[in-house]
N, C-alpha and C positions, 0 to 999 in steps of 0.2 A: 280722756284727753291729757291730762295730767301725766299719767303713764308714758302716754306718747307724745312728743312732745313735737314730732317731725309732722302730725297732721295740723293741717291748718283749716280744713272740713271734714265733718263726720257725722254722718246722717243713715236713713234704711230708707228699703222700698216700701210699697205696697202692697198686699197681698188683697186674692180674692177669694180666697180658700175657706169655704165656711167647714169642709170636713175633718181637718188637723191641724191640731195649734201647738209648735213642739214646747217645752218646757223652756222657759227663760237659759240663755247660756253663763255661767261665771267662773272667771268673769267674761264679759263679753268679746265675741272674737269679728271680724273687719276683715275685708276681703283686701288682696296687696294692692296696693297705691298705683302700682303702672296697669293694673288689669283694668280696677276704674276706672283712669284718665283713659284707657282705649274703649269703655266700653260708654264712655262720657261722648264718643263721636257720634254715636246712634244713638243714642237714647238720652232724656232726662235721668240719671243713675238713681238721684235723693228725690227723696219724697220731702218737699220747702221744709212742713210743719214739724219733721223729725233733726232737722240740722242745726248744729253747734258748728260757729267760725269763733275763729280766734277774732277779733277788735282790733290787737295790736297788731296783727299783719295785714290787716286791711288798712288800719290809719298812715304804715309805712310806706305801701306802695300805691295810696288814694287809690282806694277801691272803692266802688259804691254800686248799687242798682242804678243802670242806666234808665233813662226814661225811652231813648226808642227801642230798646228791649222788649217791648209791650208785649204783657200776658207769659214773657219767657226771664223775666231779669233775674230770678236762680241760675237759670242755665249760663248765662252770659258773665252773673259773677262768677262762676266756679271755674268758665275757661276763661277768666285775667285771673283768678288766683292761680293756673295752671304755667299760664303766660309769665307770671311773677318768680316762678321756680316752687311754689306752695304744693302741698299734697292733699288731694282726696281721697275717701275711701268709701265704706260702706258698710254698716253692719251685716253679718251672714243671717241674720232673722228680724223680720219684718215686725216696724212698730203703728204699721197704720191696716188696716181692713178695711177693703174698698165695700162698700155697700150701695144699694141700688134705691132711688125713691120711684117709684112709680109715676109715671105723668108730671115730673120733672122738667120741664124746658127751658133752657140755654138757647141762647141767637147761635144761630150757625157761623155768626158775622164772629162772635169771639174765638172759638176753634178756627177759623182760617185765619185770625191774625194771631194766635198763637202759634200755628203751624207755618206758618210763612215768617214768622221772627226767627222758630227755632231752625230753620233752613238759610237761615241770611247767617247766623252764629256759627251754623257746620260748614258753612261753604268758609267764611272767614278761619275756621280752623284748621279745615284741610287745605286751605292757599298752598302752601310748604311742600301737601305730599301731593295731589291730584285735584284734577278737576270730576266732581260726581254727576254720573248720569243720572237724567230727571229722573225715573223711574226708582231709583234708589236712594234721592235724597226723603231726609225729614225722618222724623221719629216714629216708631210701632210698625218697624219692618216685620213683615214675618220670616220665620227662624232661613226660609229661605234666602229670601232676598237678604239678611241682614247676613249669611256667609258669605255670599256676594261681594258685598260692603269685606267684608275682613277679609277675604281673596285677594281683594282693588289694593287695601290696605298693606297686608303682607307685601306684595310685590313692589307696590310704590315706595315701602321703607326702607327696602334693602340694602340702597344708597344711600340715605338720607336720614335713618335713623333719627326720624322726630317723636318717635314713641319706642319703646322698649323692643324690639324688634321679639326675644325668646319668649313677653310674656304674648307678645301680641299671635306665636306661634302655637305657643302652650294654650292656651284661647280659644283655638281655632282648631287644633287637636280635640278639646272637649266639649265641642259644641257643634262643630261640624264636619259630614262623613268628607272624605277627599274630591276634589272639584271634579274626578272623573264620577264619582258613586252621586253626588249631588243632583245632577242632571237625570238619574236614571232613578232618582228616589221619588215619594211620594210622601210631602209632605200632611200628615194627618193628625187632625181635631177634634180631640176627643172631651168631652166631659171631665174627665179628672187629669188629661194630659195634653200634650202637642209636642212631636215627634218626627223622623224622618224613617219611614219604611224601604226599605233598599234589598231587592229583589236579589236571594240567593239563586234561586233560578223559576223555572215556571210556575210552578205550585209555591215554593215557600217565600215568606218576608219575613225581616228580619228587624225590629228595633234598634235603633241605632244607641239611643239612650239609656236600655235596659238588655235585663236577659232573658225578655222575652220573644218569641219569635212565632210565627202564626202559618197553617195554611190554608191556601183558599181552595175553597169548598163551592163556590157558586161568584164567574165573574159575566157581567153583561157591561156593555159598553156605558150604560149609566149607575152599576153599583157593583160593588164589592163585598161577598162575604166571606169573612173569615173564623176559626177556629182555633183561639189559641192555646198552644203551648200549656199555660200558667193559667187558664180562664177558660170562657166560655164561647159563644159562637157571637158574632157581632157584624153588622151589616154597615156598610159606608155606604156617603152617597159619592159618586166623582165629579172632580169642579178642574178640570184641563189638567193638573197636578197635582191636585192636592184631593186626599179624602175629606169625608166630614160624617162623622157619627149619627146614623139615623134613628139606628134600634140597637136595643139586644134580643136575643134570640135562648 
């Protein structure tokens, strides 16, 4: 922070990945400041327990955790630091590992008022650019529906330029195939990934994310197998859109 002097939050995500832990970076490198704040409209960006704010820019423009925030007030402070002219960021590697307790229970009552705060927050931020469709509002879209949300986005800013308009294009260049390939892709969940498959033509798919590319060897109307490229043979199951990893083969 020191270094930087122009952030005024800086925090990491989460990871679940128990199979690779890259080597610590140094010194530490932060993802650009406008790509967060767009990527702060879908999602919780910082993991609470990882984040460093500045004091003094919150005592200047009275900032604080709201109380009907409830279950969200990280979220709600980082969009008035946003609202204040302040920058967020993000570490590029993760300082928390999500872990699983077994037989664990949480009220379902606390996740829906956390999920119904952080949608009262995103609607208050998108006022400026659009109105969002229920289906698309609230956090932990999937990689589909969350280009969606950046389509809505892109288009709505064009005029209006309430967010960075080239990172918010650069964004959606690396994360998502074109809104014509979108609709004809299949998004698929795998075990070590999650992905957008986009039919070269009848036999072949192709990774959107990688340079891997697959053909199918066996399809029925409830499963998918395929053969890839760079691997082995792997069996989907179909869910309307989207695959979902059964086997390997």
């Amino acid at each position: 922070m020191d270094a930087h002097p122009e952030l005024i939050v800086l925090g990491a995500y989460i990871t679940g990945d128990k199979t690779h832990v890259d080597p610590p970076q140094t010194p530490p490198l932060f993802e650009n400041t406008d790509k967060v704040e767009i990527l702060s409209y879908a999602d919780s960006v910082l993991a609470h327990p990882t984040v460093i704010i500045r004091r003094d820019f919150l005592n200047k423009h009275g900032i604080r955790y709201k109380s009907d925030n409830l279950y969200a007030e990280d979220v709600g402070l980082y969009a008035d630091v946003l609202n204040a002219g302040g920058k967020i960021s993000q570490l590029t590697e993760p300082l928390l590992r999500l872990g699983v307790v077994k037989n664990l229970k949480r009220p379902n009552k606390y996740y829906d008022i956390q999920f119904q705060t952080f949608i009262k927050i995103q609607q208050e931020k998108l006022k400026p650019l659009l109105t969002l469709p229920k289906e698309l509002a609230g956090p932990f879209l999937n990689k589909k529906d969350r280009c969606r949300f950046w389509f809505m986005m892109r288009d709505a800013n064009k005029n209006k330029n309430v967010v960075n308009q080239k990172a918010l294009e650069q964004l959606i260049t690396e994360r998502c195939p074109s809104s014509m390939f979108l609709e004809n892709s299949l998004l698929t969940k795998h075990p070590y990934w999650e992905d957008f498959l986009i039919r070269e033509n009848e036999k072949r798919l192709i990774r959107f994310s990688s340079q891997d590319a697959a053909t199918i060897i066996n399809e029925t109307p409830d499963t998918l197998t395929l053969k890839w490229d760079n691997y082995g043979i792997e069996t989907f199951k179909k869910d309307k859109n989207n695959l979902v990893f059964t086997n390997k083969k």
